[in-house]
C-alpha positions, 0 to 999 in steps of 0.5 A: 113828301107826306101827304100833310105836307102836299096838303099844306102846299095845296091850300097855300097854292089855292089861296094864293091862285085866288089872290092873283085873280084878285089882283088882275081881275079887280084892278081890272075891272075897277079900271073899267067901271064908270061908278066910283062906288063899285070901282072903290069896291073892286080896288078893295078886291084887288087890294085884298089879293095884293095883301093875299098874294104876299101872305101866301107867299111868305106862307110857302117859306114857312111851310117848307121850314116847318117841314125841311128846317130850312127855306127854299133852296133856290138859286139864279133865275129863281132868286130873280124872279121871287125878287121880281114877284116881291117888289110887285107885290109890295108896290101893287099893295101900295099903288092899290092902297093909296088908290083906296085911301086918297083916290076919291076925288082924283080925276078918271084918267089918274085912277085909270093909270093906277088901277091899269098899273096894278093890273101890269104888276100882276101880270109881271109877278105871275109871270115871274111866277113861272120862271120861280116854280119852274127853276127851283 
């Protein structure tokens, strides 16, 4: 592997750590914050990391197929955990983003359970997380 290509994993990787505390951290925090302001504010973060997360991870494919000419070569449990991290982060995406646009007025205990499940998602996709890096 040439150092351009360590490179490039290596930003791709930070940018996507980032994007997963982001996605925890935001949701959770938003969760528990009273203010509605500042809980708009941090499921913007978590928002942003969601948006991060799936941009990175389409970035990883990428740069192995500029590198290799081909897409990761992963198979079984790998294959189950990328579908895994996939759908969380779609539906994180979406959960956080219906909470942003029509979440102003719901009622505490409904943003409560959308901002904890978006914290759950996270939890799952990087666990999932694990079992993709380590059986590919």
């Amino acid at each position: 592997m040439s150092n351009a290509q360590n490179l490039a994993y290596a930003v791709v990787q930070v940018l996507h750590n980032f994007g997963a505390v982001a996605t925890v951290g935001g949701s959770l925090a938003a969760a528990r914050i009273g203010s509605a302001d500042v809980r708009k504010k941090l499921a913007w973060l978590a928002l942003a990391g969601w948006g991060t997360q799936a941009a990175s991870g389409a970035v990883f494919g990428m740069v192995s197929y500029t590198f290799y000419h081909q897409l990761p070569d992963i198979a079984g449990i790998a294959v189950v955990a990328l579908v895994i991290k996939m759908l969380c982060a779609a539906t994180g995406f979406l959960l956080v983003a219906t909470y942003v646009l029509r979440g102003a007025n719901w009622p505490e205990r409904k943003a409560n359970t959308a901002l904890l499940s978006s914290v759950v998602l996270a939890a799952i996709a990087l666990s999932a997380a694990a079992f993709l890096r380590w059986f590919s």
